[in-house]
KEDOTI-626626 format. One record per residue: x, y, z of N, C-alpha, C in turn. Coordinates in steps of 0.2 Angstrom, whole numbers, plus 5000, padded with zeros to 4 digits. Each point is the difference from the previous one (the first is absolute). Layout:
residues N
XYZXYZXYZ ...
//
This chain:
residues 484
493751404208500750015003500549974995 500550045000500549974995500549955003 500449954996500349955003500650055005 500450054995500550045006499750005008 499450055000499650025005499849955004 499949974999499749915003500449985004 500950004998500649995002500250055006 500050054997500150045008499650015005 499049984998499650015005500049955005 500349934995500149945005500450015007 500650034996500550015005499850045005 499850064999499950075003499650005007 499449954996499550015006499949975005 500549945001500249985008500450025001 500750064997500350035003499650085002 499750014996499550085002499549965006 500049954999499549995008500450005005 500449975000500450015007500150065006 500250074997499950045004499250015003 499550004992499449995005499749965004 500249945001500049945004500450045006 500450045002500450015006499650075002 499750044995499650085001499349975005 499749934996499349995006500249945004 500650005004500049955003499750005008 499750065002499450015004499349984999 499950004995499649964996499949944997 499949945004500349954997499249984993 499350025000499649984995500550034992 500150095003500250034994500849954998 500550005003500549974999500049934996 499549955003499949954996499750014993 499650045000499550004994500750044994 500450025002500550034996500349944998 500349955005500349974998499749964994 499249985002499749954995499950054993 499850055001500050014994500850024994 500450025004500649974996500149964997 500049935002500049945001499650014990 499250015004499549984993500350064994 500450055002500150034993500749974997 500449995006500649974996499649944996 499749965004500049944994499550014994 499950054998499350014995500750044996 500550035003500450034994500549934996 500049945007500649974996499449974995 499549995001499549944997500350034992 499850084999500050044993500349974996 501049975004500549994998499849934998 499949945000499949955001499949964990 499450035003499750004989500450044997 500350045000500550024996500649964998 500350005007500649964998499749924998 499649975002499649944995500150004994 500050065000499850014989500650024998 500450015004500850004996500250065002 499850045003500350085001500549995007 500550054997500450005006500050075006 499850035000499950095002500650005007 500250055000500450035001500050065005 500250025002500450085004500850005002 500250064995500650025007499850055003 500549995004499950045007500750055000 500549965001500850065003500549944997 500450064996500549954997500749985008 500449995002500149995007500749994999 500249974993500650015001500049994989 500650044997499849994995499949924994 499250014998500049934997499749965005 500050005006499749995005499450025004 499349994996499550065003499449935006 499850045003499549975005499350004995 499749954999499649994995499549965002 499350004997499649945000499849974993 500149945000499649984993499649935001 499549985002499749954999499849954997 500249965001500349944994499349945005 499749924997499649985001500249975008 500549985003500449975006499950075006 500250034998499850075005499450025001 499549984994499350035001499549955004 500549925000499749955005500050025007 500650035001500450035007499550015002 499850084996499850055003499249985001 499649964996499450015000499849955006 500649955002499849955006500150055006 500650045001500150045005499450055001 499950044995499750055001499249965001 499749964998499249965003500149975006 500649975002500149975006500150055005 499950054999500050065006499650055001 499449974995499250025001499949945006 500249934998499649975007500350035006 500949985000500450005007499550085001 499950044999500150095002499149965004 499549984998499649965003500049975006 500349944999500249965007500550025005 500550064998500550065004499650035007 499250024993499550045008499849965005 499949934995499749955005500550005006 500649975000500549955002500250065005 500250074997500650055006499550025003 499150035000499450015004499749935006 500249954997499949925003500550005006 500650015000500649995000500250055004 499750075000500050065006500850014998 500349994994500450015000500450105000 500749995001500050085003500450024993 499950074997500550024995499949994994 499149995000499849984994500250074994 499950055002499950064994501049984997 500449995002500749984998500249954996 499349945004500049924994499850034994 499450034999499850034993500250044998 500550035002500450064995500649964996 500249965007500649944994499949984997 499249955001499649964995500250044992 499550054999500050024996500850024998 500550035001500650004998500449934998 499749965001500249935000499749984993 499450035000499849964993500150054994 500350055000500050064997500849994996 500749965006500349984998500149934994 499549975003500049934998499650004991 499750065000499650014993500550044996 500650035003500550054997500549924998 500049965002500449944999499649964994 499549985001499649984994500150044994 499850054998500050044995501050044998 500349975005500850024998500149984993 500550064999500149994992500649994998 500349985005500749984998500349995008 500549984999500349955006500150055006 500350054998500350075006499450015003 499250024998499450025002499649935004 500349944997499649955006500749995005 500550014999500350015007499750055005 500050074998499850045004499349995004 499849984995499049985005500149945004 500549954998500249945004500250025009 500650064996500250035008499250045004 499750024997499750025003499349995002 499849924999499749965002500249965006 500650015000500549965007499950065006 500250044998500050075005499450025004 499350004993499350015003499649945006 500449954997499649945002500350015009 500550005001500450025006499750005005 499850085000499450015006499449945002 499849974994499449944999500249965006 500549974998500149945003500650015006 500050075002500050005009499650045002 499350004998499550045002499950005007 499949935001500050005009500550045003 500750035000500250035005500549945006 499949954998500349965007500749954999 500249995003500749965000500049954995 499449964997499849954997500250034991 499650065001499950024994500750044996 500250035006500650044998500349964999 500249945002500449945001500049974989 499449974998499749974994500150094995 500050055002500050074996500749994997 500549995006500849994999500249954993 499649934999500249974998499750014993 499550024999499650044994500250034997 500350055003500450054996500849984999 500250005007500849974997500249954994 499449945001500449954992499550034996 499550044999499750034991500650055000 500150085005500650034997500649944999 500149975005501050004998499849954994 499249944997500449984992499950034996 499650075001499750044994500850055000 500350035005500450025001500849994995 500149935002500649965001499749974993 499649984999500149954993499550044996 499450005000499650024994500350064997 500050075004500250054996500849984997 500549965002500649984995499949964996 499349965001499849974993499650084994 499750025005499850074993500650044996 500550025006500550034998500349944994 500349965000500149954997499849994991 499350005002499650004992500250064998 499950075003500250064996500649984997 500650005005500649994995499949934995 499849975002500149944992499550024995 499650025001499350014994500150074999 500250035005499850074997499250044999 499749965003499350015003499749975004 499650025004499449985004499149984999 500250024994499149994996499949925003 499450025000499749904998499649994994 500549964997499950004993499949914998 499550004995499749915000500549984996 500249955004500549974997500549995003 500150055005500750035006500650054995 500450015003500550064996500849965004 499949965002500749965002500449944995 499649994995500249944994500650044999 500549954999500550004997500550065002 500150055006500050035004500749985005 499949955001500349975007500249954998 500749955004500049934998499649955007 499949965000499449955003500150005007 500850015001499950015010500050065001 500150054995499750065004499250024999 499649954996499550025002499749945005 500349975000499849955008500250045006 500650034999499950055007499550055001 499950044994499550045000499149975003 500149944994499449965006499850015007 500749975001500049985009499950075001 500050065000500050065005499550024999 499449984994499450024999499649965003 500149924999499449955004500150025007 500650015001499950005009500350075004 500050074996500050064998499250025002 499749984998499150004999499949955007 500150035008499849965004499350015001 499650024997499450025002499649914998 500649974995499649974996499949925006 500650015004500049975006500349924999 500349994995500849934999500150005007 500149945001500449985006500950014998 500550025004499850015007499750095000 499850034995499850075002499450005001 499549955005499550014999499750035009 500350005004499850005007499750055002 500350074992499350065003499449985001 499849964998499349994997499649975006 500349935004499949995006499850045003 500450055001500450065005499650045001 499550014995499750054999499249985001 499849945003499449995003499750045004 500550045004499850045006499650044998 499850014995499650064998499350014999 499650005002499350024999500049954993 499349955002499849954994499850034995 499750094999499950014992500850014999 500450025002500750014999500149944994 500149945006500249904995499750024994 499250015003499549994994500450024992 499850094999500350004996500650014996 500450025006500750044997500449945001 500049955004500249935000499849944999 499350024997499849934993500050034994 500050054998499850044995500750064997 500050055003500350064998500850005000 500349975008500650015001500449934996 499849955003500249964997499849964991 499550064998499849954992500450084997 500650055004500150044997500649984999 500349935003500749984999499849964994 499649945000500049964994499750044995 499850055000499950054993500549994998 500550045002500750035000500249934998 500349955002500449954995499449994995 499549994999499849984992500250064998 499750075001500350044996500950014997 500549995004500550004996500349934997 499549935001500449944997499550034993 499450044998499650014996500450044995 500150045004500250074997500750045001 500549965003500550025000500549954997 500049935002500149934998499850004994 499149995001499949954993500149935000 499449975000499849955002500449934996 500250034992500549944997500750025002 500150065003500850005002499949965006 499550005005500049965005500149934999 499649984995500049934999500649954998 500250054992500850004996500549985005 500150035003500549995008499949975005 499449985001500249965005500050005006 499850074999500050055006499349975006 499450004997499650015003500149935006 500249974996499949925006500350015006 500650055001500250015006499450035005 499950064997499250035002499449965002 500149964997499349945001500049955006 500849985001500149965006500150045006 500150075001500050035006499150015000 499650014996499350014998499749935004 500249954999499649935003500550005006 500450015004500450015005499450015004 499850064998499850045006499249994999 499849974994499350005000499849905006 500450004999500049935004500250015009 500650035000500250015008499450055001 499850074999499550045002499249955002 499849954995499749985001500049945008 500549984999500549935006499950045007 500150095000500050035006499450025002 499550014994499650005000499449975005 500349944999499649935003500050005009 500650045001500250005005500050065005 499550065001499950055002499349995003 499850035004499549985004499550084998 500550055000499650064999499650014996 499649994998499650024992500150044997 500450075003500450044993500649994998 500249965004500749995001500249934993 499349955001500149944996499850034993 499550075001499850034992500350034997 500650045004500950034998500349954996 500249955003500449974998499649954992 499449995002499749974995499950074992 500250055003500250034994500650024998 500449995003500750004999500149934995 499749955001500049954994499550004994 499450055003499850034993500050044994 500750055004500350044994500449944997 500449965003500449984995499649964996 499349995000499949974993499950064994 500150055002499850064996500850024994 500550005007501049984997499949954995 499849945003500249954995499649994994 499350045000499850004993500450064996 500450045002500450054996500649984999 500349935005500449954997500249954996 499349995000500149964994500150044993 499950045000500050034993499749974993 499250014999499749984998499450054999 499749974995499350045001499450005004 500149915001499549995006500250015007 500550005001500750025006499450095003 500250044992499950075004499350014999 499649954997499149985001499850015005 500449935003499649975010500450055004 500650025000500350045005499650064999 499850034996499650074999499349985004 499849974994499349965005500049985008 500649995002499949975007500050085004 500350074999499850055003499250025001 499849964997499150025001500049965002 499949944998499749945007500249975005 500850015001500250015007499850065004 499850054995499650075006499650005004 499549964995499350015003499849955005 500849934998499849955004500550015007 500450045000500350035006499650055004 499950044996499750075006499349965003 499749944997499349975002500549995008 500549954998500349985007499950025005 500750074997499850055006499750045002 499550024999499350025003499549955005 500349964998499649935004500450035006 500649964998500550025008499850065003 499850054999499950095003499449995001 499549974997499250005002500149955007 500249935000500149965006500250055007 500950024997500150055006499650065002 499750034998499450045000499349955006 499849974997499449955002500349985006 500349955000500349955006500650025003 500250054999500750005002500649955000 500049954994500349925000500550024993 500649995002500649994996500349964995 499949945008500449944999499549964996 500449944996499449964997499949955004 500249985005499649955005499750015005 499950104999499450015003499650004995 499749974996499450024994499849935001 500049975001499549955000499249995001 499650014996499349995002499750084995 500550045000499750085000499750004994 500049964994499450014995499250005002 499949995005499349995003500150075002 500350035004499950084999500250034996 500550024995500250014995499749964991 499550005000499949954994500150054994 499950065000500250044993500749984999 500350045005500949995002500249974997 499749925001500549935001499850004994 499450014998499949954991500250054995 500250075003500650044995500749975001 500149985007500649974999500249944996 499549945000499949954995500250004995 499550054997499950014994501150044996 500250075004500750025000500249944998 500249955004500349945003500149974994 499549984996499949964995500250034992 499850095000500650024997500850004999 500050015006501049995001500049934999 499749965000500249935000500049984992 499650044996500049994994499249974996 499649985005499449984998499450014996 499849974997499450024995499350025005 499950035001499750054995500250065001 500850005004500350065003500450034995 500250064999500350054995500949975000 500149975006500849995001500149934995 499649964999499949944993500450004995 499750084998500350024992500850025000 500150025007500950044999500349945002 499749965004500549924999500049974995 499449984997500049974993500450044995 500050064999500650004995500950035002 499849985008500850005001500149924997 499849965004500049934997500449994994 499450044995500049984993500950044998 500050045001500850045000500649975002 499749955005500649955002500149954997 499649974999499949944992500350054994 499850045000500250034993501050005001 500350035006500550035001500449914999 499849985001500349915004500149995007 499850055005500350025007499549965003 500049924999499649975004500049995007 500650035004500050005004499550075005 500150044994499450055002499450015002 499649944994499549975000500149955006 500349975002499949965004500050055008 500250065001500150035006499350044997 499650024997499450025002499549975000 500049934998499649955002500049975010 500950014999500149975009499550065002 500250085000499950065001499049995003 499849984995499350015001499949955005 500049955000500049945006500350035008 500650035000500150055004499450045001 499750054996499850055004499249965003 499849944997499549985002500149965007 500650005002500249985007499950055005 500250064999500150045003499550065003 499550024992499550014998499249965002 499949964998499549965003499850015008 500449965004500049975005499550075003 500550075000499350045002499450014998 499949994997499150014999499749935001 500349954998499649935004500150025007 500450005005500050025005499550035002 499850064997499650065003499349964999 499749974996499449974997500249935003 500349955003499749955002500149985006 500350065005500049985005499550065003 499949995008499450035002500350055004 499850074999500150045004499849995008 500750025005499749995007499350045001 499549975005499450015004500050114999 500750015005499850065000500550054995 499849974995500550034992499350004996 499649965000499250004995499850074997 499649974995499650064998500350044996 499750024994500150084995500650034999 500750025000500350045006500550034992 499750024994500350044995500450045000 500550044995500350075002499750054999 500050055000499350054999500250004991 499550014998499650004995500550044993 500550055002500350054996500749934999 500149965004500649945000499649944996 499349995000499949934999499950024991 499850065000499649994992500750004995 500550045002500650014994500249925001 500349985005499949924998499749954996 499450005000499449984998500350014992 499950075000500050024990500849994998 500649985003500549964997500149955001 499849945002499849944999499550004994 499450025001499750004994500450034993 500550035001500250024993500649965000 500249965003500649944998499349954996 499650005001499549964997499850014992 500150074998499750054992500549994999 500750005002500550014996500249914998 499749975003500249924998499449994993 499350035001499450004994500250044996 500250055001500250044994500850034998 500449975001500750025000500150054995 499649984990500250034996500350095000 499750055004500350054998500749995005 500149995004500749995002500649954997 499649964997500449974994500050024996 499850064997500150024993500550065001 500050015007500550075002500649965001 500149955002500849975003500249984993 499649974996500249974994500350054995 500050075002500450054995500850025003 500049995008500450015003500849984995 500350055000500850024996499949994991 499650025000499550024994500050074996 
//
């Protein structure tokens, strides 16, 4: 398969599935089995992609020029092939634990959850593979739009309620600030390419491209900065593979693409640096990596503390793109794969619990590792990645965020990701001690797992937060080329 071909079958074939996902929705064996094998071809197309762009190749398609000079395009560069390859594996599992969770779950509407699903990730790989800034707006919008239905699947006052809030602040700051940050670049640069280096040196004088900052870091609300981050709360209502992937993984790791992308590639990481610029980026970045964490501590609901515990885990991914540095865009790259795998573990735990016990709150969990032992010691084990711990994969994106703060002089950086981790083991922790050392009530005892389709995808990303802590190097040899 050619790298073009590999590029549009990635896209293609969760969008080609979608209609078929809604033709067998009578058929829920056939319907699934479409959705999994999508799932297993898109990722075998992005994989193609992978070694290639490793070895230096950039491959390309255009598609339609759209305005002149301005064509919808893909080009795959090594930051986008991160994207795509976590997105696209991560939903071989979620498409797995989906059947568990919505069949467990007697949930109603499933053949419409999998038609989105797939248009959601179709969008989100059209964003990875954007070849210039106009193209990953478009798939931006149109990951906001698919995601939609997702996250008011239920139908009910609750949902409609959190759907309002998700859509209104991602359109109005995609709306109101990002596209006048795109429009913007075109006039000062006179292009939209992503080019290594960036195309804004010497272009603009230093407060116009501080404003231009501002409407990109917080333009990009997917990325979820305070105060624009309340979608993301808001949007628990949704069926837990929903959180799982599109809210640990795709919707939200499609906003901090987007700002590495343009501090990489539109900026340019020494124009960032030269001025001065990043620092202001860095301090709303530990702002919210701190406060998200602080609310964190203080929710009771389990998805509701994992929301916001990722609302302070994108911004460590901001602030590795503000410091502007090499290890900066190292750990923030690197931290989209180990905050993935250590997030969607989370959330599948949460979905497998709700499934099993029907238990939300975290002070009903008390004891339930005795009936839940897989559950909980995937939970642990999550836990310990976000936390940053050895021999977890989340280690290594901390350690060279660190090291990029030291490099930057931004010691107070360093010092809000060292509080940051102390945090999450506050917050983090106490559940899984809880569920392992206290005793399940008399008539709570016994066995009581999610069905088998919910426990195994859990199972195989916590263990893969583990491979990528033993074996980082092929992902650190993909990031390490990044604006390259």
């Amino acid at each position: 398969m050619s790298a073009s071909t590999a590029i549009v079958a990635a896209v293609l074939l969760p969008l080609g599935a979608a209609p078929l996902i809604a033709l067998a929705g009578r058929r829920p064996n056939l319907r699934e089995a479409a959705t999994l094998l999508a799932a297993l071809g898109t990722f075998a197309a992005v994989c193609t992609l992978v070694p290639q762009v490793a070895a230096g190749a950039r491959p390309a398609v255009h598609l339609v020029e759209v305005f002149p000079g301005l064509p919808l395009a893909f080009a795959v560069e090594p930051l986008g092939a991160l994207f795509a390859l976590i997105a696209a594996g991560l939903w071989i599992a979620t498409s797995l634990y989906s059947i568990g969770y919505m069949r467990g779950h007697r949930e109603q509407n499933q053949t419409r959850f999998f038609v989105f699903f797939a248009l959601a990730i179709a969008a989100a790989l059209g964003a990875a593979f954007a070849g210039n800034m106009l193209t990953l707006f478009f798939c931006y919008e149109a990951l906001t739009l698919s995601t939609y239905p997702l996250v008011t699947h239920h139908r009910n006052a609750e949902a409609k309620a959190g759907g309002r809030i998700y859509l209104g602040i991602l359109l109005a700051t995609s709306i109101g600030f990002l596209l006048t940050g795109v429009v913007a670049t075109y006039y000062i640069a006179g292009t939209l390419d992503f080019v290594p280096g960036g195309i804004l040196a010497g272009k603009a004088p230093t407060w116009g491209l501080g404003v231009l900052l501002f409407l990109y870091a917080f333009g990009t609300g997917k990325a979820a900065l305070m105060p624009f981050h309340r979608w993301l709360p808001a949007a628990m209502v949704a069926p837990a593979p929903v959180s799982a992937l599109l809210h640990a993984v795709a919707v939200v790791k499609a906003g901090v693409f987007t700002i590495l992308k343009v501090v990489v590639y539109i900026f340019g990481i020494d124009l960032l640096a030269d001025t001065g610029l990043g620092t202001y980026l860095a301090y709303a970045a530990c702002a919210t990596i701190l406060i998200g964490s602080l609310v964190a501590m203080t929710k009771d609901n389990l998805k509701a503390r994992l929301a916001y515990s990722t609302v302070s885990q994108l911004a460590y991914i901001v602030l590795g793109a503000a410091l502007a540095n090499s290890w900066g865009i190292l750990g923030g790259s690197l931290h989209i794969a180990m905050h993935a795998f250590g997030k969607i573990t989370l959330f599948f735990c949460a979905g497998a619990i709700a499934v099993a016990l029907h238990k939300t709150e975290i002070s009903e969990m008390k004891g339930i590792g005795r009936q839940m032992p897989w559950t909980m010691g995937a939970f642990l084990v999550g836990s310990l990645s976000i936390i940053g711990l050895p021999p977890l994969g989340g280690a290594w994106s901390k350690w060279y965020l660190i090291l990029a703060g030291l490099e930057a002089e931004q010691y107070v950086a360093v010092g809000v990701l060292l509080v940051s981790s102390l945090l999450n083991i506050a917050y983090l922790l106490p559940v899984a001690v809880n569920a392992f050392f206290y005793a399940a009530p008399d008539a709570e005892s016994g066995l009581q797992e999610a069905p088998l389709a919910c426990v195994l995808p859990l199972i195989c990303t916590a263990l893969g937060g583990l491979v990528l802590f033993l074996y980082p190097d092929p992902l650190l040899e993909l990031c390490r080329q990044i604006g390259r």
